[in-house]
N, CA, C and O atoms as CSV, one atom per row, in Angstrom:
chain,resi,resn,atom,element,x,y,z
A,1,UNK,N,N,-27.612,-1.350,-10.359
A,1,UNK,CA,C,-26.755,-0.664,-11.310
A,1,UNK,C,C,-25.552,-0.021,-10.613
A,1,UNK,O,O,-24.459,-0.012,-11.180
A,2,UNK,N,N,-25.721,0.510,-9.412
A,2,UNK,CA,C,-24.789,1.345,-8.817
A,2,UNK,C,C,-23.268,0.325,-8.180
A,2,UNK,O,O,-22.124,0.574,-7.800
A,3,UNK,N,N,-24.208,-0.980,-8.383
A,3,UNK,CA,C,-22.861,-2.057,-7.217
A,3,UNK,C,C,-22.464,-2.218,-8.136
A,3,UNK,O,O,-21.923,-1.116,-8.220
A,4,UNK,N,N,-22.145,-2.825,-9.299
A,4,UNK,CA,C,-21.519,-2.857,-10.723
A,4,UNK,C,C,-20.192,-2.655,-10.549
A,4,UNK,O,O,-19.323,-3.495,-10.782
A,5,UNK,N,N,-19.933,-1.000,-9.936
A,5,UNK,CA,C,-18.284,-0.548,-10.263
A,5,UNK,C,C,-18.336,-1.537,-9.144
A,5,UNK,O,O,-18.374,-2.630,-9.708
A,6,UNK,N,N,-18.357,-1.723,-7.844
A,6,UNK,CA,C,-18.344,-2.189,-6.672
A,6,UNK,C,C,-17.694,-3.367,-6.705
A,6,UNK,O,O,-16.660,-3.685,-6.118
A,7,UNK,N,N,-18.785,-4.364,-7.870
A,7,UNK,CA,C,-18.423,-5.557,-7.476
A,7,UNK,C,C,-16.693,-6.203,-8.273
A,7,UNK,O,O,-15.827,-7.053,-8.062
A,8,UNK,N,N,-17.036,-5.085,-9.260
A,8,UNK,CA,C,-15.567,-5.082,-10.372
A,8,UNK,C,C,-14.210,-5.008,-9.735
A,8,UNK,O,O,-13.252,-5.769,-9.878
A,9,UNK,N,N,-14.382,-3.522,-8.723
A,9,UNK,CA,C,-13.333,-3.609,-7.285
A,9,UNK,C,C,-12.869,-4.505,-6.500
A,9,UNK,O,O,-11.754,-4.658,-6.001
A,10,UNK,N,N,-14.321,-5.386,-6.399
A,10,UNK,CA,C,-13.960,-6.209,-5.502
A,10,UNK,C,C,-13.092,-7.203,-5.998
A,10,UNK,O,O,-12.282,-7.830,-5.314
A,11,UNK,N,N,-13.308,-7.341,-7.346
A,11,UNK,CA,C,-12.581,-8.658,-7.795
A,11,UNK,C,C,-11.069,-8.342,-8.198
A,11,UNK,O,O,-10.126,-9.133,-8.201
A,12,UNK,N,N,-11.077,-6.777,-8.589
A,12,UNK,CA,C,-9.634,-6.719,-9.015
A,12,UNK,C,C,-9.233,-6.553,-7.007
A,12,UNK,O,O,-8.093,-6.944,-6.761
A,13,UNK,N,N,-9.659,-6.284,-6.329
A,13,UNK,CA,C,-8.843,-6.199,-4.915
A,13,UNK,C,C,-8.526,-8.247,-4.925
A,13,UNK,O,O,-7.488,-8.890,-4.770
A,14,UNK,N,N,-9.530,-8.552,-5.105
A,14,UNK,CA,C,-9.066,-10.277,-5.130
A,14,UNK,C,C,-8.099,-10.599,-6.024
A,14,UNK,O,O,-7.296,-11.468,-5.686
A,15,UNK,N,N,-8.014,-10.166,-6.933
A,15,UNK,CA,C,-7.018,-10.318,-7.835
A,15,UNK,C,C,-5.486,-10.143,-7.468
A,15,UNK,O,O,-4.606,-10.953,-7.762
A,16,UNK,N,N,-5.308,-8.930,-6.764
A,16,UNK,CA,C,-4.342,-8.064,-6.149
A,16,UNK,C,C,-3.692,-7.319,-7.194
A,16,UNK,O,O,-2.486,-7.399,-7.425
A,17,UNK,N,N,-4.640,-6.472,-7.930
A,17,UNK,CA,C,-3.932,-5.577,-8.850
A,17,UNK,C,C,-3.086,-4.593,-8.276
A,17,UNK,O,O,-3.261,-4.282,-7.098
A,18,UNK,N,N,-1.974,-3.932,-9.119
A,18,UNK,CA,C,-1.241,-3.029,-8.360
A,18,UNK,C,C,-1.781,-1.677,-9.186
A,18,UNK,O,O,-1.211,-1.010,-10.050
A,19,UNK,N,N,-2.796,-1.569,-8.722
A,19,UNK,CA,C,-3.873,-0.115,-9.123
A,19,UNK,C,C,-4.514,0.119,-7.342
A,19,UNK,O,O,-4.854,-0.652,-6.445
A,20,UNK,N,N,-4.419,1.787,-7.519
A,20,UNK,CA,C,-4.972,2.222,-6.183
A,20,UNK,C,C,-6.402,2.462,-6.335
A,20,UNK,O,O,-7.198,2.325,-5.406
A,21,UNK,N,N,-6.720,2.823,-7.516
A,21,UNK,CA,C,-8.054,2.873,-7.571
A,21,UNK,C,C,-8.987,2.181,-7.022
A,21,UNK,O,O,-9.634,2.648,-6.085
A,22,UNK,N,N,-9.297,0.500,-7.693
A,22,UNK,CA,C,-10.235,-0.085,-6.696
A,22,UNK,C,C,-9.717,0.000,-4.911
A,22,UNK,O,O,-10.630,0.052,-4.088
A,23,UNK,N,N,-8.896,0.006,-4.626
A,23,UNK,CA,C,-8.729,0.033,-3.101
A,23,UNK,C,C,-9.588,1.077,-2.999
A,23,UNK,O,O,-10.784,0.786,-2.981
A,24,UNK,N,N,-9.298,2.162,-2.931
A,24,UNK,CA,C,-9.668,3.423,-2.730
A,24,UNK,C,C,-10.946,3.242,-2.682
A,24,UNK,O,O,-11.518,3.435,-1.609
A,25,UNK,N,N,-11.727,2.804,-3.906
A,25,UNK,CA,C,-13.056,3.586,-4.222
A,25,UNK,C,C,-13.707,2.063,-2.886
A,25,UNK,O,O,-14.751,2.267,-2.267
A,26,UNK,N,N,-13.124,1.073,-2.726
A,26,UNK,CA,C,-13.682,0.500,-2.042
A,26,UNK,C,C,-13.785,1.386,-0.836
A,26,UNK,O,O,-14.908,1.767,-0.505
A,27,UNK,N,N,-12.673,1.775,-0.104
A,27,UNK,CA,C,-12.135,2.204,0.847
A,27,UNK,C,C,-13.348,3.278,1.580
A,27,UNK,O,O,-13.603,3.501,2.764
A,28,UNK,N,N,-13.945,3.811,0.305
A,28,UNK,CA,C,-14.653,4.726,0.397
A,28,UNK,C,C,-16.216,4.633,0.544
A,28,UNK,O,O,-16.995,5.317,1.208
A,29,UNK,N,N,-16.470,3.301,-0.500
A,29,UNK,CA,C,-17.673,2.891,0.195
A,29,UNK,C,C,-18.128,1.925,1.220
A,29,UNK,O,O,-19.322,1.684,1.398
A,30,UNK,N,N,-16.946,1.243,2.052
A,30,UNK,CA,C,-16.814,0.712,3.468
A,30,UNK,C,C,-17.521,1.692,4.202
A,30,UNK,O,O,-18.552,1.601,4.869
A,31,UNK,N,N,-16.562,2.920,3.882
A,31,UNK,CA,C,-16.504,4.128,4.609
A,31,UNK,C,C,-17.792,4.084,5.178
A,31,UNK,O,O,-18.268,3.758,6.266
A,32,UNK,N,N,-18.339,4.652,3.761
A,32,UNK,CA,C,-19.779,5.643,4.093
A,32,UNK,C,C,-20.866,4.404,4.210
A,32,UNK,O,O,-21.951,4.941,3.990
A,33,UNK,N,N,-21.051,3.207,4.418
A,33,UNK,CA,C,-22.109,2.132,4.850
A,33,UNK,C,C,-21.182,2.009,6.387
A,33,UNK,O,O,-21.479,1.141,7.208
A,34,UNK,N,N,-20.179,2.878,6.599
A,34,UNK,CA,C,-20.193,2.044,8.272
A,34,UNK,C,C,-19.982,0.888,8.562
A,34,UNK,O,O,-20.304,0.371,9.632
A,35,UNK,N,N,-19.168,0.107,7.247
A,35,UNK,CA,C,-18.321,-1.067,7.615
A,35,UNK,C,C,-17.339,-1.549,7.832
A,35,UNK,O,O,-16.853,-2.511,7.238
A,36,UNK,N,N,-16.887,-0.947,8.728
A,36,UNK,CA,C,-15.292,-0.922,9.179
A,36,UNK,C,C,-14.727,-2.304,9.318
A,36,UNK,O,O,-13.545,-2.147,9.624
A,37,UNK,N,N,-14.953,-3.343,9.254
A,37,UNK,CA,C,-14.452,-4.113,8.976
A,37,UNK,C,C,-13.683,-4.542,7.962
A,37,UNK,O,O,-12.514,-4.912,7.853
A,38,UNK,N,N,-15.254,-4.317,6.737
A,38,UNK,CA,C,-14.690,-4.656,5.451
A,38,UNK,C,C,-13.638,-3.485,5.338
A,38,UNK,O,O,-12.583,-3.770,4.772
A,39,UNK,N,N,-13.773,-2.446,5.720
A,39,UNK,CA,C,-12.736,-1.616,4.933
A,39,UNK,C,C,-11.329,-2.012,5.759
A,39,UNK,O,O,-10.169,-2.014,5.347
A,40,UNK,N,N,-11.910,-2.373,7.184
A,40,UNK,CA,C,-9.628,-2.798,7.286
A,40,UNK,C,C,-9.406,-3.744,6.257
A,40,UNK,O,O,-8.420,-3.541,5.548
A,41,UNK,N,N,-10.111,-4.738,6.021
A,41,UNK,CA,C,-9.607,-5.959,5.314
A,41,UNK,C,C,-9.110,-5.604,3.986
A,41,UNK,O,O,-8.018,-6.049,3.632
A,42,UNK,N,N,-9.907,-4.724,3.085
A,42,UNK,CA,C,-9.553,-4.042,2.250
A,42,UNK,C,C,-7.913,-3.121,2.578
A,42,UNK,O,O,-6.914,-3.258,1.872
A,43,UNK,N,N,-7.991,-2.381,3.581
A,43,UNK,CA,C,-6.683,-1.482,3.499
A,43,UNK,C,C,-5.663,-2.722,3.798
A,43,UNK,O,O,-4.762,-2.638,2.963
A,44,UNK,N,N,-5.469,-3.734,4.577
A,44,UNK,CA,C,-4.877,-4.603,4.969
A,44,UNK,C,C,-4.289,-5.567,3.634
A,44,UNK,O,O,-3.270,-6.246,3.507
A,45,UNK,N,N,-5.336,-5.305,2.809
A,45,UNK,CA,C,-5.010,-6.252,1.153
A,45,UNK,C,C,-4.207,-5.271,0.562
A,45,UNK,O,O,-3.244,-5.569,-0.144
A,46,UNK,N,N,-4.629,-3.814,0.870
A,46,UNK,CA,C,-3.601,-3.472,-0.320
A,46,UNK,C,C,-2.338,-2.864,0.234
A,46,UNK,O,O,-1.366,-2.535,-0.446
A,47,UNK,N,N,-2.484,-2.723,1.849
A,47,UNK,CA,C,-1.150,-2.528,2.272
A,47,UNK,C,C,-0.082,-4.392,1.450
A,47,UNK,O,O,0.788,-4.765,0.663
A,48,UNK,N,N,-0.999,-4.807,2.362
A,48,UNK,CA,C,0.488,-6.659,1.784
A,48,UNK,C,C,0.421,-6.247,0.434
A,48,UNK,O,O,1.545,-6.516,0.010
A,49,UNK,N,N,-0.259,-5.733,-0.534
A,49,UNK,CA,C,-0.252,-6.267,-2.316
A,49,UNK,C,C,0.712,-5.035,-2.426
A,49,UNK,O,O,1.782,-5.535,-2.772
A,50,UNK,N,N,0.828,-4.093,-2.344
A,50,UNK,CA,C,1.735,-2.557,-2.764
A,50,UNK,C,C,3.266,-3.083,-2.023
A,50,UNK,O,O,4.237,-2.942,-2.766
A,51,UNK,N,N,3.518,-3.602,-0.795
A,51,UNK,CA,C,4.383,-4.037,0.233
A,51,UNK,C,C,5.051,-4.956,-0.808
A,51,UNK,O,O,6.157,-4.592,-1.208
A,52,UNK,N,N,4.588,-5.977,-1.249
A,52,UNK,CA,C,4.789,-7.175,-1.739
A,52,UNK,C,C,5.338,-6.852,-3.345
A,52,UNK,O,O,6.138,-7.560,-3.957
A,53,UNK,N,N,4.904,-6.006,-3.688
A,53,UNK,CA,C,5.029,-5.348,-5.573
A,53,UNK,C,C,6.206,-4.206,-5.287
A,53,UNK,O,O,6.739,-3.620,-6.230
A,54,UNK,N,N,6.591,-3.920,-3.796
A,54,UNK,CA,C,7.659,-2.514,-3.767
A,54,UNK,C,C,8.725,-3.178,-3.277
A,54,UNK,O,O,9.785,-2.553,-3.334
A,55,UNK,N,N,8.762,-4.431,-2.740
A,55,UNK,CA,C,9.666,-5.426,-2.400
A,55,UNK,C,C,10.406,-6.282,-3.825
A,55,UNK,O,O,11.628,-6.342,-3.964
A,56,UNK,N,N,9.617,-6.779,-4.613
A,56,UNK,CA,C,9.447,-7.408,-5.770
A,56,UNK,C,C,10.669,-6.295,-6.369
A,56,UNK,O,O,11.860,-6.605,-6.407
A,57,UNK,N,N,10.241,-5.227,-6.728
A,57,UNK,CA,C,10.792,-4.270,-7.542
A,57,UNK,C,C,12.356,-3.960,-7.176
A,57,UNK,O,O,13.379,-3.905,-7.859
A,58,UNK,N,N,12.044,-3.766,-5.649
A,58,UNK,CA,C,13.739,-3.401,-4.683
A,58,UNK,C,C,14.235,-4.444,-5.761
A,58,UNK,O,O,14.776,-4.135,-6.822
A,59,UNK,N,N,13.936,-5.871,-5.274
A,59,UNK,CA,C,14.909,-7.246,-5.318
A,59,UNK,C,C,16.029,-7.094,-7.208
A,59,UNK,O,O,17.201,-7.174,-7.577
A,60,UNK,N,N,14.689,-6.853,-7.797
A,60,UNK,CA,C,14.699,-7.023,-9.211
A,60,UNK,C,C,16.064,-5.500,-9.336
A,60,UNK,O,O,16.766,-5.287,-10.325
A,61,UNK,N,N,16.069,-4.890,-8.358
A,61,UNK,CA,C,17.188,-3.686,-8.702
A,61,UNK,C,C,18.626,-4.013,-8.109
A,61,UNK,O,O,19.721,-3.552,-8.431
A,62,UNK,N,N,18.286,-4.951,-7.143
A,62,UNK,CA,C,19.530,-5.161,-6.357
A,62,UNK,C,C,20.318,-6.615,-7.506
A,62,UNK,O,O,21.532,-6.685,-7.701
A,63,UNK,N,N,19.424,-7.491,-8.037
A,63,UNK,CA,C,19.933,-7.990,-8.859
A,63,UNK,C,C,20.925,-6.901,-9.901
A,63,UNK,O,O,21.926,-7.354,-10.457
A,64,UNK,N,N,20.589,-5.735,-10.039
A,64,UNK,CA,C,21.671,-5.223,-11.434
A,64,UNK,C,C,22.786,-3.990,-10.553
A,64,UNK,O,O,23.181,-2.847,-10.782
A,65,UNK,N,N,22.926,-4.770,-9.729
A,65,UNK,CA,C,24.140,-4.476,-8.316
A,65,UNK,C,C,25.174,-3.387,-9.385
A,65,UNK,O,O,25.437,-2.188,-9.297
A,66,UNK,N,N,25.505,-4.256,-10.202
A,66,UNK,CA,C,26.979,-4.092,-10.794
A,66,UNK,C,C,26.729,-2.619,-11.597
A,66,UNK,O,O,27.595,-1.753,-11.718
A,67,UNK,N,N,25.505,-2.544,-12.058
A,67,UNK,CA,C,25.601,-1.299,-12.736
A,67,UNK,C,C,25.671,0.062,-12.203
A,67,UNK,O,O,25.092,0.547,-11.232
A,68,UNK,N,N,26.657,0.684,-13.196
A,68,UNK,CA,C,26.771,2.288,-12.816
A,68,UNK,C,C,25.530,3.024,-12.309
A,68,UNK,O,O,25.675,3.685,-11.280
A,69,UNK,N,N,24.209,2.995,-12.952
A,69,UNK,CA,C,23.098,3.778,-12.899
A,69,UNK,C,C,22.914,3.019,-11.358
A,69,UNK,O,O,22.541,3.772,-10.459
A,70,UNK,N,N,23.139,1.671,-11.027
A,70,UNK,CA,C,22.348,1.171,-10.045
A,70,UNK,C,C,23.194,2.007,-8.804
A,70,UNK,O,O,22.607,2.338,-7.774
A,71,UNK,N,N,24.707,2.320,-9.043
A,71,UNK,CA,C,25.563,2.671,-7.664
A,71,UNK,C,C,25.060,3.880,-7.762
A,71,UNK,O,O,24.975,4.300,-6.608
A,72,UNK,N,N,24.494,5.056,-8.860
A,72,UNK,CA,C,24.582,6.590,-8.689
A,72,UNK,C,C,23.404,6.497,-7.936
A,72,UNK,O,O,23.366,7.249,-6.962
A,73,UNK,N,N,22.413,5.761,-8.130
A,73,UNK,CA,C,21.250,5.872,-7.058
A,73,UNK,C,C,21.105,5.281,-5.784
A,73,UNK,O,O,19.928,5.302,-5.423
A,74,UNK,N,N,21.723,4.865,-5.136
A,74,UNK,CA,C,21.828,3.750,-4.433
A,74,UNK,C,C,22.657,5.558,-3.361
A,74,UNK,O,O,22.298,6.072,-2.302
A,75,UNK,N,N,23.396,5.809,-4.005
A,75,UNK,CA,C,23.883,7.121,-3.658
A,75,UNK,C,C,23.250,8.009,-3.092
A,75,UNK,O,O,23.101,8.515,-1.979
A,76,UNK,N,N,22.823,8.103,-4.376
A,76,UNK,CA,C,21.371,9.275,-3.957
A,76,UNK,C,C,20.336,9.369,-3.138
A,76,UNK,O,O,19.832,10.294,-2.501
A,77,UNK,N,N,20.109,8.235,-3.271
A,77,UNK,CA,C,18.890,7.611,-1.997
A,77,UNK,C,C,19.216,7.735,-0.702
A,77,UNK,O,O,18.390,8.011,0.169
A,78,UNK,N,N,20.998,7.450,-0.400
A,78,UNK,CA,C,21.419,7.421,0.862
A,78,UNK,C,C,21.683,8.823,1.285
A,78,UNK,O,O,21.295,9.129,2.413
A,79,UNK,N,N,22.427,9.943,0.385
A,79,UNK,CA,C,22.692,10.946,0.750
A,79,UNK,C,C,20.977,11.884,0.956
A,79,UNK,O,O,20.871,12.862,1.696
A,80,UNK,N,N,19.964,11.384,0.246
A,80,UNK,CA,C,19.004,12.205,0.212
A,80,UNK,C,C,18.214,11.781,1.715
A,80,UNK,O,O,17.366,12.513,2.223
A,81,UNK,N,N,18.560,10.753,2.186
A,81,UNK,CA,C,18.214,9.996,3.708
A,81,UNK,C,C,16.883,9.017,2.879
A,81,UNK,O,O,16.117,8.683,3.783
A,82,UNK,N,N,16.524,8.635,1.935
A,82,UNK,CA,C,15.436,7.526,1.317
A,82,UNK,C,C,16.200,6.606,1.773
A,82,UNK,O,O,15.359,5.719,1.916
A,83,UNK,N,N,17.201,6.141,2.119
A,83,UNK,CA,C,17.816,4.770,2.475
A,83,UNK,C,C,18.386,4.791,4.036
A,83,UNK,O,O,18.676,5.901,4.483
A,84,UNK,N,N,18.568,3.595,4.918
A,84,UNK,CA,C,19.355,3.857,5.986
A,84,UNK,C,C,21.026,3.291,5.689
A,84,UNK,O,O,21.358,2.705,4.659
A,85,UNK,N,N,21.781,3.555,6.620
A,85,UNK,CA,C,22.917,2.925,6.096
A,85,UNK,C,C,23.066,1.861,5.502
A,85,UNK,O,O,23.905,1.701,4.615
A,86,UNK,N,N,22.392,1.115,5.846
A,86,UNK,CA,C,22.472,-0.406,5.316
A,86,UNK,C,C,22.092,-0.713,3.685
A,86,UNK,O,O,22.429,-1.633,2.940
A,87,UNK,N,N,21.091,0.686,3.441
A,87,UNK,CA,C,20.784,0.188,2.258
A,87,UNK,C,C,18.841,0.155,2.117
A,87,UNK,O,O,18.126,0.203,1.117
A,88,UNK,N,N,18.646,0.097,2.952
A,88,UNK,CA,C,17.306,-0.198,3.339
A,88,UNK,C,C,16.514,1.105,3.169
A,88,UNK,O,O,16.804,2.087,3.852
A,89,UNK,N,N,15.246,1.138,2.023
A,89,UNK,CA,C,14.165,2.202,2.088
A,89,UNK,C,C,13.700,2.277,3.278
A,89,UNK,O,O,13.471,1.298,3.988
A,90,UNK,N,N,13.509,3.530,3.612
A,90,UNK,CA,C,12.966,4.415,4.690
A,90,UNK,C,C,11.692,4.791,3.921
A,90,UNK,O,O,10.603,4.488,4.409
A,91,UNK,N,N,11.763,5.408,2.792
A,91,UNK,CA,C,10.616,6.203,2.363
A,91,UNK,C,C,9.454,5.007,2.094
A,91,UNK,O,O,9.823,3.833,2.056
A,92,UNK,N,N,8.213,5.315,1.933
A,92,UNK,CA,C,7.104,3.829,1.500
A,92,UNK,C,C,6.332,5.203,0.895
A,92,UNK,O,O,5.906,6.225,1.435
A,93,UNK,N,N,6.374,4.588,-0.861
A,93,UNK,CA,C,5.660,5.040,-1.796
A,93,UNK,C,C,4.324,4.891,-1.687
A,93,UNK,O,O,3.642,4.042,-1.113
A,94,UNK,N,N,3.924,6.308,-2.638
A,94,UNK,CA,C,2.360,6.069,-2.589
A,94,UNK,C,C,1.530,4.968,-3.113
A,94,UNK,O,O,1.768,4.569,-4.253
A,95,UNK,N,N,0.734,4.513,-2.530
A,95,UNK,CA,C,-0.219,4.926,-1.695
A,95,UNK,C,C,-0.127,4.517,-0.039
A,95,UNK,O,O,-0.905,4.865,0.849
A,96,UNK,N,N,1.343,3.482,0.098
A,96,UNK,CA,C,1.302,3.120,1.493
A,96,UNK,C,C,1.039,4.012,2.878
A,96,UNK,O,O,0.365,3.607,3.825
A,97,UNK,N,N,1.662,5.225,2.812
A,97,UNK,CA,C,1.783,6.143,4.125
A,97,UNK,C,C,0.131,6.460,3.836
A,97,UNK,O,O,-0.061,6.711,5.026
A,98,UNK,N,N,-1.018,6.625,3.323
A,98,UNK,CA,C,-2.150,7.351,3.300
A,98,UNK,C,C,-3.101,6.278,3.878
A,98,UNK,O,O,-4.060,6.741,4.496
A,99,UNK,N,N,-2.987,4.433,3.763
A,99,UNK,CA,C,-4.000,3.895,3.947
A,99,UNK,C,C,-3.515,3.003,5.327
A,99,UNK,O,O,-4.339,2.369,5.986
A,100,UNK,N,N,-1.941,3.049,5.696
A,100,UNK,CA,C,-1.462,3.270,6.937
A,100,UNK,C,C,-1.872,4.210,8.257
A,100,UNK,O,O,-1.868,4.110,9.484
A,101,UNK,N,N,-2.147,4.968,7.463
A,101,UNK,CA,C,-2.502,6.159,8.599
A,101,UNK,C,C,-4.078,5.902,8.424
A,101,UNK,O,O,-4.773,6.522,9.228
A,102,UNK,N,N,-4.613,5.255,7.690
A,102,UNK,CA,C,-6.480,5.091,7.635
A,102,UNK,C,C,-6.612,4.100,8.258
A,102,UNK,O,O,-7.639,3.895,8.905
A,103,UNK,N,N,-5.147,2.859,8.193
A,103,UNK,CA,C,-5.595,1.780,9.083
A,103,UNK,C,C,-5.576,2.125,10.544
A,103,UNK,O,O,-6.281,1.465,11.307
A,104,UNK,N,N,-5.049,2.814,10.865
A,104,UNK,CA,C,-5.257,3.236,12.712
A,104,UNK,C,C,-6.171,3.605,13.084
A,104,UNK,O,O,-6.782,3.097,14.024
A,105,UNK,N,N,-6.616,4.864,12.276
A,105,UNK,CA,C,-7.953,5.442,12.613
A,105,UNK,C,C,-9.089,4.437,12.405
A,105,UNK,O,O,-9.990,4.642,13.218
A,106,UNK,N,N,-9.359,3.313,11.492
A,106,UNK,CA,C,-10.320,2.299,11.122
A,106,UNK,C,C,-10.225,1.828,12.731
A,106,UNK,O,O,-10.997,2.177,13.623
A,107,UNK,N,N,-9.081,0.951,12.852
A,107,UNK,CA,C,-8.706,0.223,13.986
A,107,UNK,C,C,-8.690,1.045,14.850
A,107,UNK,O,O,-8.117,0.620,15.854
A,108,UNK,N,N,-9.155,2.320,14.964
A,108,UNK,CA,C,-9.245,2.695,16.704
A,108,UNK,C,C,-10.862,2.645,16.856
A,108,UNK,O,O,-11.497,2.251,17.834
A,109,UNK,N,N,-11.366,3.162,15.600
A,109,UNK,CA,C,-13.246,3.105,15.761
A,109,UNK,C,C,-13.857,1.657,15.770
A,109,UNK,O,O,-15.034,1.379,16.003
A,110,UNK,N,N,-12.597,0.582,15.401
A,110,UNK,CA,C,-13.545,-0.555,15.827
A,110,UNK,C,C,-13.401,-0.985,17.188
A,110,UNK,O,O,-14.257,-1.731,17.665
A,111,UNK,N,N,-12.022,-0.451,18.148
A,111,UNK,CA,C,-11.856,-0.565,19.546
A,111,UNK,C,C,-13.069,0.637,20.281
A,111,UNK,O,O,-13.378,0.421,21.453
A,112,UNK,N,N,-13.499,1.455,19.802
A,112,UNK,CA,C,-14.663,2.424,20.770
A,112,UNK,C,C,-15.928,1.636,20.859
A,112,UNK,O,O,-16.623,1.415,21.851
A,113,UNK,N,N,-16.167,1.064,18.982
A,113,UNK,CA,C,-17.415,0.526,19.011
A,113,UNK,C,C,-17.345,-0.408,19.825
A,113,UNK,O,O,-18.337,-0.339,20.550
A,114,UNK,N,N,-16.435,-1.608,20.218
A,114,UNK,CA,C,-16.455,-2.584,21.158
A,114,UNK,C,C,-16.455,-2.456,22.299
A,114,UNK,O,O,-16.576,-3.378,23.106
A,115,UNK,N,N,-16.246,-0.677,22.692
A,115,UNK,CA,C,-15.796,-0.980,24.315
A,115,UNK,C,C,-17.378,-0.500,24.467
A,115,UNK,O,O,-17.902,-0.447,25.579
């Protein structure tokens, strides 16, 4: 009864929904069974799927170049430092910076367990 939500996660992580939830709750029961594997593979899916859906989105904005709303932000972003000169996000929306910083720590406990 309890793998149920589990296995539902698993399929929307196969799926590559752009929901943090199943990551997470996977994330969490990797965690606590001590399977660091599965859980990089997991943070590793939803780093590319969030990467891939925040890329998607940029593109779809740079297509409407010409518009006013698109130059006042494009502005804003740069003067607020979210952009570098070029144009390019600096900032990485949530949930990226939280399961970035979980992938190191994953990936340093599977370099102790090996050594």
């Amino acid at each position: 009864m309890a793998d149920e939500p589990i296995e539902e996660y698993k399929q929307q992580v196969e799926k590559g929904v752009i929901d943090a939830l199943p990551y997470d709750r996977l994330m969490v029961y990797y965690r606590k069974e001590k399977d660091f594997q599965s859980e990089l593979k997991v943070i590793k899916k939803g780093i590319s799927t969030f990467k891939k859906h925040f890329a998607d989105l940029q593109k779809a904005s740079v297509k409407k170049k010409k518009s006013k709303v698109h130059e006042l932000s494009r502005l804003f972003s740069k003067t607020t430092g979210l952009t570098d000169k070029k144009g390019n996000e600096i900032y990485l929306p949530a949930p990226l910076p939280k399961w970035i910083k979980r992938q190191t720590t994953v990936e340093q406990k599977l370099k102790k367990k090996k050594s």
